[in-house]
MOPAC internal coordinates of N, CA, C and O (Angstrom, degrees):
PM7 1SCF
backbone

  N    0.0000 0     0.00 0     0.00 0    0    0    0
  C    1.4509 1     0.00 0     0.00 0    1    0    0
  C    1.5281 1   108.36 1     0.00 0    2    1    0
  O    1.2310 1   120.94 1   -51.63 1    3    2    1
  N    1.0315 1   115.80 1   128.37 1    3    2    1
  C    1.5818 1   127.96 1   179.69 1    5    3    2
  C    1.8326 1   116.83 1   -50.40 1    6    5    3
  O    1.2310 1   112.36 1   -51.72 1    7    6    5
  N    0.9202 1   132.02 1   128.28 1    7    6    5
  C    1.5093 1   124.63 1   174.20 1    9    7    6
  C    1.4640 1   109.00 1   -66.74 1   10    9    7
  O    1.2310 1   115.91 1   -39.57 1   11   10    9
  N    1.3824 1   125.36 1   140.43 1   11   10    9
  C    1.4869 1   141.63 1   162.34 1   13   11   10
  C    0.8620 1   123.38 1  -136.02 1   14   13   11
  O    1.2310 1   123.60 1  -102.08 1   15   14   13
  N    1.4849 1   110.69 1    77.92 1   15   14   13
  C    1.4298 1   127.92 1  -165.34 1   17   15   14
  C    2.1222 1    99.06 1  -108.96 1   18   17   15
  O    1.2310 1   123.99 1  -132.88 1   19   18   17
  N    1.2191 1   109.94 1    47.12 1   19   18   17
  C    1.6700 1    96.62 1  -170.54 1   21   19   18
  C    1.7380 1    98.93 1  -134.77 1   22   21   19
  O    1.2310 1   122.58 1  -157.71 1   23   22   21
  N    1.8490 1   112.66 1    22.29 1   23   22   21
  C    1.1316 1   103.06 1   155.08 1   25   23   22
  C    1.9287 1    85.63 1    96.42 1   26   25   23
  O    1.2310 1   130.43 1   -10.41 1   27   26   25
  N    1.7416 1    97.49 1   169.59 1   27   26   25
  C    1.1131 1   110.81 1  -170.83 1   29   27   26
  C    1.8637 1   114.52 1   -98.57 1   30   29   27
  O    1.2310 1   122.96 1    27.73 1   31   30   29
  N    0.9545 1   111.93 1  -152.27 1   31   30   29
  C    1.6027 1   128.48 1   160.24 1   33   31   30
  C    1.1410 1    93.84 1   -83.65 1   34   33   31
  O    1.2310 1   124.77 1    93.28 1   35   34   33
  N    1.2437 1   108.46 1   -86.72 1   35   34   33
  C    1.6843 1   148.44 1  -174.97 1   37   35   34
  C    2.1200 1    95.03 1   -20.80 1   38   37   35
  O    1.2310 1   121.57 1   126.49 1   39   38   37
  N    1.3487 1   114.59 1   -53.51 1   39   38   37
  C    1.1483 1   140.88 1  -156.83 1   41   39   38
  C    1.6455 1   118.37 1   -68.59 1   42   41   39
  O    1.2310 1   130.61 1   134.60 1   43   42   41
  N    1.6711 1    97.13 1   -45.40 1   43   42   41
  C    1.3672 1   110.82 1   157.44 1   45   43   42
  C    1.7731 1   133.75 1   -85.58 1   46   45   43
  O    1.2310 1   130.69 1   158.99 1   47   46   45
  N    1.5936 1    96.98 1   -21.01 1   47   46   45
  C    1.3979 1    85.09 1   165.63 1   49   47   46
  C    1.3736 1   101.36 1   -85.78 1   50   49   47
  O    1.2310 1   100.99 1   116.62 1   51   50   49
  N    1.3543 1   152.16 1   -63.38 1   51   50   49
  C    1.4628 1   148.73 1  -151.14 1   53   51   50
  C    1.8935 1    87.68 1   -56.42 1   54   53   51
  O    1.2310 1   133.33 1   125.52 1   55   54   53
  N    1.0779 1    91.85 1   -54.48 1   55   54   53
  C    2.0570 1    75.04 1  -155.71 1   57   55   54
  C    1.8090 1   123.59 1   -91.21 1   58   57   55
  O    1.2310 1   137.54 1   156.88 1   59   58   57
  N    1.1177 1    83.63 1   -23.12 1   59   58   57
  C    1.7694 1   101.95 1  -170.21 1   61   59   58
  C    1.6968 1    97.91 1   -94.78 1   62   61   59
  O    1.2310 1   119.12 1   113.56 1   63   62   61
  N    1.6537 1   119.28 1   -66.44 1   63   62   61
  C    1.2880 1   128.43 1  -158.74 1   65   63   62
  C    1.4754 1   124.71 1   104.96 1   66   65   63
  O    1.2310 1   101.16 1   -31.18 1   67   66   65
  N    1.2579 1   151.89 1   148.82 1   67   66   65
  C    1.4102 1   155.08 1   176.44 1   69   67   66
  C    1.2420 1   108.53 1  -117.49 1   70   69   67
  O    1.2310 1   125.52 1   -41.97 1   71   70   69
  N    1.4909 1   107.00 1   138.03 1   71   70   69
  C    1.4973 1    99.17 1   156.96 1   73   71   70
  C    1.3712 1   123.60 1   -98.90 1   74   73   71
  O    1.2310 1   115.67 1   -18.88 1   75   74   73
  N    1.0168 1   125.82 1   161.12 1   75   74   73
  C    1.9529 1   128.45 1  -162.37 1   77   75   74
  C    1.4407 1   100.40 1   -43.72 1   78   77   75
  O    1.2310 1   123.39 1   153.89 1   79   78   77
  N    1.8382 1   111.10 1   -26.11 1   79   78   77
  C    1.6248 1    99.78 1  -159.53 1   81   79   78
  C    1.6558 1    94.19 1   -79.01 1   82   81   79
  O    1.2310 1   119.41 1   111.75 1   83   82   81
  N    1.0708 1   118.73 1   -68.25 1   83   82   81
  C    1.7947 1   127.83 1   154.34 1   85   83   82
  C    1.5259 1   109.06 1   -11.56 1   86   85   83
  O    1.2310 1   119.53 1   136.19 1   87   86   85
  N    1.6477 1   118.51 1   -43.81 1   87   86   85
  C    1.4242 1    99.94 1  -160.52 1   89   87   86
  C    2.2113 1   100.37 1   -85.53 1   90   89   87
  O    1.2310 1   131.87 1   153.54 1   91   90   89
  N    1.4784 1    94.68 1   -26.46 1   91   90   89
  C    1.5479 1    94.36 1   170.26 1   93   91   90
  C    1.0639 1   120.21 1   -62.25 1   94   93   91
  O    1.2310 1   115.87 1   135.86 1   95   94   93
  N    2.0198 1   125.45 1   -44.14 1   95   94   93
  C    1.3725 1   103.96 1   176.10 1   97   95   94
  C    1.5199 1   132.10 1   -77.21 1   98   97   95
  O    1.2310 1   126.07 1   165.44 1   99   98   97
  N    1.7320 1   105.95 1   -14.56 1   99   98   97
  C    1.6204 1   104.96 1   150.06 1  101   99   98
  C    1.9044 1   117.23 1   -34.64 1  102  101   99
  O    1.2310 1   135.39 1   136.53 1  103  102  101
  N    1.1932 1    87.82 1   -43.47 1  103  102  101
  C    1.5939 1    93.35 1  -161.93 1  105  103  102
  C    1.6797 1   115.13 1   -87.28 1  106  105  103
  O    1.2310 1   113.78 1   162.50 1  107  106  105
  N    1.2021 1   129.38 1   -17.50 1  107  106  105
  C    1.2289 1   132.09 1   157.25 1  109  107  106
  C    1.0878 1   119.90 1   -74.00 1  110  109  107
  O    1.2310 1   118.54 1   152.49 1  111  110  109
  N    1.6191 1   120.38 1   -27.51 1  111  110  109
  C    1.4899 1   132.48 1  -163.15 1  113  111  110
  C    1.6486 1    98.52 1   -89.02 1  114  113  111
  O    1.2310 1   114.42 1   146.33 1  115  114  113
  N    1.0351 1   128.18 1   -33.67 1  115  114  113
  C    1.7610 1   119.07 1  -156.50 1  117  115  114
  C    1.9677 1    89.44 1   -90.55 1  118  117  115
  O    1.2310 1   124.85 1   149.91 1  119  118  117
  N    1.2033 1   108.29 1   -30.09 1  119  118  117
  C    1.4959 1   101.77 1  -165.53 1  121  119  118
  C    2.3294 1   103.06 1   -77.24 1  122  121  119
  O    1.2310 1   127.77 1   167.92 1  123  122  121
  N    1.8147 1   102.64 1   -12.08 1  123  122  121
  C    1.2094 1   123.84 1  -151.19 1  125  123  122
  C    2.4978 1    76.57 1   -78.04 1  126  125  123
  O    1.2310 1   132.70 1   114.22 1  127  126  125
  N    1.4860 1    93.08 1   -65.78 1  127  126  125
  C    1.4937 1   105.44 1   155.07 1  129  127  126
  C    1.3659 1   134.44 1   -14.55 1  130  129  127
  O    1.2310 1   127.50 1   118.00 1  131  130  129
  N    1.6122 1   103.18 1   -62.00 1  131  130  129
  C    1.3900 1   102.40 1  -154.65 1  133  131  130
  C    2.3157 1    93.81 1   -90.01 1  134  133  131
  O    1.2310 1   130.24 1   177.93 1  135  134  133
  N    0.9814 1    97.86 1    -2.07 1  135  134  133
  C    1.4458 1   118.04 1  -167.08 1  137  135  134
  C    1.6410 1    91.09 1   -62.67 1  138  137  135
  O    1.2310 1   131.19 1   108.40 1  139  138  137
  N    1.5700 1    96.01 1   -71.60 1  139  138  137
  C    1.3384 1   132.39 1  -177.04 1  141  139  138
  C    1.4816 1   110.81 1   -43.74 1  142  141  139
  O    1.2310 1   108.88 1   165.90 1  143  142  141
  N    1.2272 1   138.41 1   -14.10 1  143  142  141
  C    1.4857 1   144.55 1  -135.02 1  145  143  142
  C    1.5664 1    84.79 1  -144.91 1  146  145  143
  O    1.2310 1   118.30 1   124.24 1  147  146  145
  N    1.2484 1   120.85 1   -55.76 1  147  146  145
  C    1.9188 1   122.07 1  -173.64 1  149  147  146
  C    1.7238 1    92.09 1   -80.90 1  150  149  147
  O    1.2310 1   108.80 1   167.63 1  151  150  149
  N    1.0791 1   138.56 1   -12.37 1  151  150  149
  C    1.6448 1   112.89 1   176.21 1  153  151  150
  C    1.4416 1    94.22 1   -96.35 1  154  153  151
  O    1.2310 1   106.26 1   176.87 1  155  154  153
  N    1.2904 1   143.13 1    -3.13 1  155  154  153
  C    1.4180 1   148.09 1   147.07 1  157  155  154
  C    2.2016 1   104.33 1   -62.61 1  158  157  155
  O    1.2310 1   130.90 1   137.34 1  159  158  157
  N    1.0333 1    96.58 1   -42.66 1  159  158  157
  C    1.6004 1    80.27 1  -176.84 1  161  159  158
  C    1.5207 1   112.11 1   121.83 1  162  161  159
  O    1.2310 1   117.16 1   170.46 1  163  162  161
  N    1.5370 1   123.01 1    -9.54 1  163  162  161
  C    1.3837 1   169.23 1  -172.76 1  165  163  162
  C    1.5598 1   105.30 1   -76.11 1  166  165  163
  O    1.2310 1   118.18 1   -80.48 1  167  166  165
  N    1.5192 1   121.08 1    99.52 1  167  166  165
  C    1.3987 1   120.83 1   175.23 1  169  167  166
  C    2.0610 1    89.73 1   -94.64 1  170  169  167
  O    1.2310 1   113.51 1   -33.65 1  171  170  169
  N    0.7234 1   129.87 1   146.35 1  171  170  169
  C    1.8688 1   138.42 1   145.48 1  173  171  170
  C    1.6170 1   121.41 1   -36.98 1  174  173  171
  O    1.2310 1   136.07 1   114.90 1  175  174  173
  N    1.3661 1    86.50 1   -65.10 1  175  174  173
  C    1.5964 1   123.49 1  -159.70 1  177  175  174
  C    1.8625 1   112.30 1    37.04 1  178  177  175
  O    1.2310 1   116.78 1  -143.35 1  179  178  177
  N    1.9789 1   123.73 1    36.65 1  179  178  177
  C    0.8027 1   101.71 1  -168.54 1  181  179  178
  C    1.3615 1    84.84 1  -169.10 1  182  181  179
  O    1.2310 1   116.14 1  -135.80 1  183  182  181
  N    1.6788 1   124.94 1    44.20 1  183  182  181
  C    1.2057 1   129.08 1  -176.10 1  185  183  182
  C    1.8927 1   110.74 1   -98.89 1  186  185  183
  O    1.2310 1   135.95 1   -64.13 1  187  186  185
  N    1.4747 1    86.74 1   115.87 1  187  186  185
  C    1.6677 1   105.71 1  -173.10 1  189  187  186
  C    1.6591 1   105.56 1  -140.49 1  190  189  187
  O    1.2310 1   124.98 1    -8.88 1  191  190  189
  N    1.1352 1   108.03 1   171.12 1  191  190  189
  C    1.5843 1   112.66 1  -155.28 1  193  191  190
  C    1.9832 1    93.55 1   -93.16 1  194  193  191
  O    1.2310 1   120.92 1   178.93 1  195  194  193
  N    1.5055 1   115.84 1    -1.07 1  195  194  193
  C    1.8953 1   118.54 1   168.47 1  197  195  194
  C    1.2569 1   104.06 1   -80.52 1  198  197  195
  O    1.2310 1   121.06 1   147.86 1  199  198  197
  N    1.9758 1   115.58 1   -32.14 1  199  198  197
  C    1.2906 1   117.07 1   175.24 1  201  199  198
  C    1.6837 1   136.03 1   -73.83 1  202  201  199
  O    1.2310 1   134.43 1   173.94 1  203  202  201
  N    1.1348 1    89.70 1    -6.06 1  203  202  201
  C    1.6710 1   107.05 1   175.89 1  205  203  202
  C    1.7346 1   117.95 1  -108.80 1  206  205  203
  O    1.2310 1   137.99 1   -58.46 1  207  206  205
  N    1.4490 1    82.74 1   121.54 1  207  206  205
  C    1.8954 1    97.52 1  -156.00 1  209  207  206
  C    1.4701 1    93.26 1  -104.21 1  210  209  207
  O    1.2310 1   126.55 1   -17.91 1  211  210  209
  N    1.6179 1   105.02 1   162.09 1  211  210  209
  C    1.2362 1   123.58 1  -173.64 1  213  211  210
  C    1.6905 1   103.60 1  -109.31 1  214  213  211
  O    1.2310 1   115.36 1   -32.56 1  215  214  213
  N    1.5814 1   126.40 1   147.44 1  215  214  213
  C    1.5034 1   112.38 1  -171.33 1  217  215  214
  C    2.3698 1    67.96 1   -87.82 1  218  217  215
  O    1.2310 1   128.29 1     9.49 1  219  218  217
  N    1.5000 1   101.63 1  -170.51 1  219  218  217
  C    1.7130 1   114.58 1   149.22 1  221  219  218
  C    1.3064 1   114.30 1   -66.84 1  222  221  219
  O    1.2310 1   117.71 1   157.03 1  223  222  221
  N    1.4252 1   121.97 1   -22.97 1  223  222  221
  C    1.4855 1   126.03 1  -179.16 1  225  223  222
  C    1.3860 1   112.90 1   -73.16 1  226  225  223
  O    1.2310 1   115.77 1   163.44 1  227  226  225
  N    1.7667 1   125.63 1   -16.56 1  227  226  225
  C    0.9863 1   136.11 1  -147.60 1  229  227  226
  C    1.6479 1   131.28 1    60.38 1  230  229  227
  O    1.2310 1   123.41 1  -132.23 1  231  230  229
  N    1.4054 1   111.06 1    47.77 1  231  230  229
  C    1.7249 1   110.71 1  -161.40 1  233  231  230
  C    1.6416 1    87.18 1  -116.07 1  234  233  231
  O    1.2310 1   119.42 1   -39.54 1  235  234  233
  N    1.3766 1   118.72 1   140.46 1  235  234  233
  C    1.2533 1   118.24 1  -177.67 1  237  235  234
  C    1.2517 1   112.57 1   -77.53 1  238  237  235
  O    1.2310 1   110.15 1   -31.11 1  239  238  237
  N    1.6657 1   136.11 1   148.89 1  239  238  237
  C    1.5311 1   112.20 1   155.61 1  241  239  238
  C    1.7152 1    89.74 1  -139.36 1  242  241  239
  O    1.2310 1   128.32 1    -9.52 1  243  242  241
  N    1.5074 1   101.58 1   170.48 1  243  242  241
  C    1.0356 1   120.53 1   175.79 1  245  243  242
  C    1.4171 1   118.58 1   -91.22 1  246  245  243
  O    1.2310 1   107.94 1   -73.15 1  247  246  245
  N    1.9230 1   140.12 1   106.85 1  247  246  245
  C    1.0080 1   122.18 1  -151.61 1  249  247  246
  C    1.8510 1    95.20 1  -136.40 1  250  249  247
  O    1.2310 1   125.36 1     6.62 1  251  250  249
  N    1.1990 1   107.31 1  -173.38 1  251  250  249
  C    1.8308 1   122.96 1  -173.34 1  253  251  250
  C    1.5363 1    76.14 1    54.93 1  254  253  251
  O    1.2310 1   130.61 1   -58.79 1  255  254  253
  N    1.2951 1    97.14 1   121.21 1  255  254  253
  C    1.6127 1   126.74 1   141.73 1  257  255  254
  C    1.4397 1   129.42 1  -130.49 1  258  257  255
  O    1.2310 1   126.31 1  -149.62 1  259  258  257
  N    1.6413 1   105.48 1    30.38 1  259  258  257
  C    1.2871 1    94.97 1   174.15 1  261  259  258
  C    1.7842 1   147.90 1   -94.09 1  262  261  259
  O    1.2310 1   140.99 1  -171.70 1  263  262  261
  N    1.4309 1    76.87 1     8.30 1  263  262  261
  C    1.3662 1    90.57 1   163.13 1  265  263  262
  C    1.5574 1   119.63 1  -111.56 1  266  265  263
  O    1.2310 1   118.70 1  -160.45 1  267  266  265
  N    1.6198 1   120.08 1    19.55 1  267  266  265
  C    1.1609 1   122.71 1   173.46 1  269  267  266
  C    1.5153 1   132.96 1   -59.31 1  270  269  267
  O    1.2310 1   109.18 1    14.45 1  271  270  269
  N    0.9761 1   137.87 1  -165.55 1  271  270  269
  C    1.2054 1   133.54 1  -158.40 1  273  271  270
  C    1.9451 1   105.47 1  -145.16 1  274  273  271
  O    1.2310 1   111.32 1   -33.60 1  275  274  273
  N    0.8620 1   133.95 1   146.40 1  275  274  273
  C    1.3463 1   121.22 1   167.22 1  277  275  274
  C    1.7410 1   100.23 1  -128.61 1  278  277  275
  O    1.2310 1   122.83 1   -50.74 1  279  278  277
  N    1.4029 1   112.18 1   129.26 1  279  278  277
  C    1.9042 1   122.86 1  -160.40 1  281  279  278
  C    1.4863 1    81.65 1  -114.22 1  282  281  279
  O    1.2310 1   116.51 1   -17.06 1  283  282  281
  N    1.3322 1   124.25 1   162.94 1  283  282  281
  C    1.1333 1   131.59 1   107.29 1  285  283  282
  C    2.0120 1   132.70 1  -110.36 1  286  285  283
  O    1.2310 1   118.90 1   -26.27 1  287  286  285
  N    1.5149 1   119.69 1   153.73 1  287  286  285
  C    1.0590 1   123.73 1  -162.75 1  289  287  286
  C    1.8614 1   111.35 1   -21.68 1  290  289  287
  O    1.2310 1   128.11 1   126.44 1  291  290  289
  N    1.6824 1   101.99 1   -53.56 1  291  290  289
  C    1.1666 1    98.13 1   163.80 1  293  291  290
  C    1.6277 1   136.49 1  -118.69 1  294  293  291
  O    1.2310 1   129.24 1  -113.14 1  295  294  293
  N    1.4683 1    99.80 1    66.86 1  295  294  293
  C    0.9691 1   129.62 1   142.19 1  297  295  294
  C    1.4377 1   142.33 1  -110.11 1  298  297  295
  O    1.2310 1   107.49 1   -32.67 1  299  298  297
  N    1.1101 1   140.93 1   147.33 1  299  298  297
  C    1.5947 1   158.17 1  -148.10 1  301  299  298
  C    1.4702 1   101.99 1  -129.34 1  302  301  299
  O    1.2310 1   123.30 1   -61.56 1  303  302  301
  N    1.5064 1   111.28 1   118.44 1  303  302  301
  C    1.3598 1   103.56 1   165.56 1  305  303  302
  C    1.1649 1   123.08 1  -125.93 1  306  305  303
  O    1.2310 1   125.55 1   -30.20 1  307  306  305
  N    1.3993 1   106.94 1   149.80 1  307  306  305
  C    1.4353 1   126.15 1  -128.67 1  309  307  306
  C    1.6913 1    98.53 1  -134.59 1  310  309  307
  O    1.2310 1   107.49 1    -2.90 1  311  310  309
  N    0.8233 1   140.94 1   177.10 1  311  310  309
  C    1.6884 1   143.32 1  -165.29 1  313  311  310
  C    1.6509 1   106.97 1  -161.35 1  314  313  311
  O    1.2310 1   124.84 1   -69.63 1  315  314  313
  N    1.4546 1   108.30 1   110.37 1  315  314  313
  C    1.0019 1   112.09 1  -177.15 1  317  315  314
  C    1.9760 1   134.56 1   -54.79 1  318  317  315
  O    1.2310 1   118.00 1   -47.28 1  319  318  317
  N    1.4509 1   121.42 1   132.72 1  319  318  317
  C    1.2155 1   104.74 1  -160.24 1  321  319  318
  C    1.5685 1   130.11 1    53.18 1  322  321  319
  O    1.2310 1   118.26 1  -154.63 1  323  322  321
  N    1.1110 1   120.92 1    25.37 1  323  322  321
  C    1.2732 1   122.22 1  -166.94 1  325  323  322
  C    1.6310 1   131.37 1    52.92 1  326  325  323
  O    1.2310 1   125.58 1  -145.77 1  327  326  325
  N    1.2187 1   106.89 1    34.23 1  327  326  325
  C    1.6483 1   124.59 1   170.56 1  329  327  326
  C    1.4001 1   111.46 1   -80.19 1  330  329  327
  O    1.2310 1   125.40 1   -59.85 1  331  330  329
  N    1.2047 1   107.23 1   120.15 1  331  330  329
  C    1.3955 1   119.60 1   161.75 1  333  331  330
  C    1.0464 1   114.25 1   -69.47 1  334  333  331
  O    1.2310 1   103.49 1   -34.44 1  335  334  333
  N    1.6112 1   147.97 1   145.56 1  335  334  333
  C    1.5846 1   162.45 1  -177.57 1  337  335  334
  C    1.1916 1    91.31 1  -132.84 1  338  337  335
  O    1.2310 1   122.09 1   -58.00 1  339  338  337
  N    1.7328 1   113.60 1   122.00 1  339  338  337
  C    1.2374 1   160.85 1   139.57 1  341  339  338
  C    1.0918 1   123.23 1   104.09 1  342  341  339
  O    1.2310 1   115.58 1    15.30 1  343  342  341
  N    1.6448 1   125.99 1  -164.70 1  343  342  341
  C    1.5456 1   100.07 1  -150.24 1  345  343  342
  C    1.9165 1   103.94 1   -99.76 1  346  345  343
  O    1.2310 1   136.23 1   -19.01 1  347  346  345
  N    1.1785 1    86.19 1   160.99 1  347  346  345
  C    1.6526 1    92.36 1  -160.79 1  349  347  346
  C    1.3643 1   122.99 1   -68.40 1  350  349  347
  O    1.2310 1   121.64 1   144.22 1  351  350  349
  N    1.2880 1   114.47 1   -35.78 1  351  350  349
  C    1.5446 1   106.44 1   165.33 1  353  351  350
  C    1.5263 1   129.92 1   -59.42 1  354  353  351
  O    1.2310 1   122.46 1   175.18 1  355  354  353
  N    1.3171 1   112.89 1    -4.82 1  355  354  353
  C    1.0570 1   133.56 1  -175.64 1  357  355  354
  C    1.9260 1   131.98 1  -116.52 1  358  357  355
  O    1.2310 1   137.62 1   171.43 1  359  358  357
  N    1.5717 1    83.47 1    -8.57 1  359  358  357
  C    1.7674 1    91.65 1  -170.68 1  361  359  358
  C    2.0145 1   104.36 1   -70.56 1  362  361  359
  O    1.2310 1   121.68 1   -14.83 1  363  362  361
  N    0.9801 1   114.38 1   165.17 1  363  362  361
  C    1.0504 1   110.07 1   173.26 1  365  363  362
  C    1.4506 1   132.43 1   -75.76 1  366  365  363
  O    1.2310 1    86.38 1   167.42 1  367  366  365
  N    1.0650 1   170.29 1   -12.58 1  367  366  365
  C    1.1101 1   158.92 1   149.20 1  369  367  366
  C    1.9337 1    98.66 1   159.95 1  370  369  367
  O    1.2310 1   120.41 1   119.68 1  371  370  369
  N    1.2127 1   116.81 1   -60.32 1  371  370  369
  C    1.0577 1   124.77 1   173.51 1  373  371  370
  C    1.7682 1   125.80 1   -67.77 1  374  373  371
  O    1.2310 1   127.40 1   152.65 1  375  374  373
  N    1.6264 1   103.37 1   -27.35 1  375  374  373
  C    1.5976 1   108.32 1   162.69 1  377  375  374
  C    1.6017 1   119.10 1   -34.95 1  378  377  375
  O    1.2310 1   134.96 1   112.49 1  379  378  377
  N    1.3391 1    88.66 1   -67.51 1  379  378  377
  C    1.7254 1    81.89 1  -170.89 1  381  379  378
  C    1.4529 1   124.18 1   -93.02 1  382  381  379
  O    1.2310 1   120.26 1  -152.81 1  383  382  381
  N    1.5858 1   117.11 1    27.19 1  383  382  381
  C    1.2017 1   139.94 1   139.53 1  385  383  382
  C    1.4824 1   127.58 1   -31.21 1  386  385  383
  O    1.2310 1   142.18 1   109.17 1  387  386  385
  N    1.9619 1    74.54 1   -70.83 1  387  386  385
  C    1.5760 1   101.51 1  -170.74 1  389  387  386
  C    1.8463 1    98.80 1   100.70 1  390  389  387
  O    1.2310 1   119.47 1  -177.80 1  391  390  389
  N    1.2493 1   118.62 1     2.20 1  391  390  389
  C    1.5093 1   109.59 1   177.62 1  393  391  390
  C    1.6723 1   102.67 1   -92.57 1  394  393  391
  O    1.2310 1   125.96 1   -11.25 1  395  394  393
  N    1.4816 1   106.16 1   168.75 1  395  394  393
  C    1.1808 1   129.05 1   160.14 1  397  395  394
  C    1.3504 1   132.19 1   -32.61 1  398  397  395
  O    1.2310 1   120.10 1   180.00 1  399  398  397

């Protein structure tokens, strides 16, 4: 497993700060991730700014997948007993639906 010892998302805005140019490539970079993870077959379901790790080099990655999901095209995912997976300020809109 790779070391990510360069601090969080979460880590640099609360303590350090971003500047807009920093806060855009946060934001191109995690979606660059989650891309990478769904052409694997790989939903997150738990993308938050504690989950986005820093390498020491400063390279973003997208990390904790343990509440992920593995789909295929035809597959439907579904949540057992009606449990929502992950944290709530953050789920997507359709999580706690229960839709697609």
């Amino acid at each position: 497993m790779e070391k990510l010892d360069g601090g969080t998302v979460w880590s640099k805005f609360t303590a350090e700060g971003v500047t807009p140019a920093q806060s855009c490539a946060f934001g191109l970079a995690t979606p660059a991730g989650l891309h990478a993870a769904h052409g694997a077959g790989v939903l997150h379901l738990d993308v938050k700014p504690k989950n986005l790790l820093f390498t020491a080099g400063g390279v973003l990655k997208v990390a904790d997948f343990g509440i992920s999901q593995v789909v295929s095209e035809a597959a439907t995912l579904v949540t057992h007993g009606g449990q929502v997976l992950g944290t709530p300020a953050y789920l997507s809109p359709e999580q706690p639906l229960g839709t697609p």
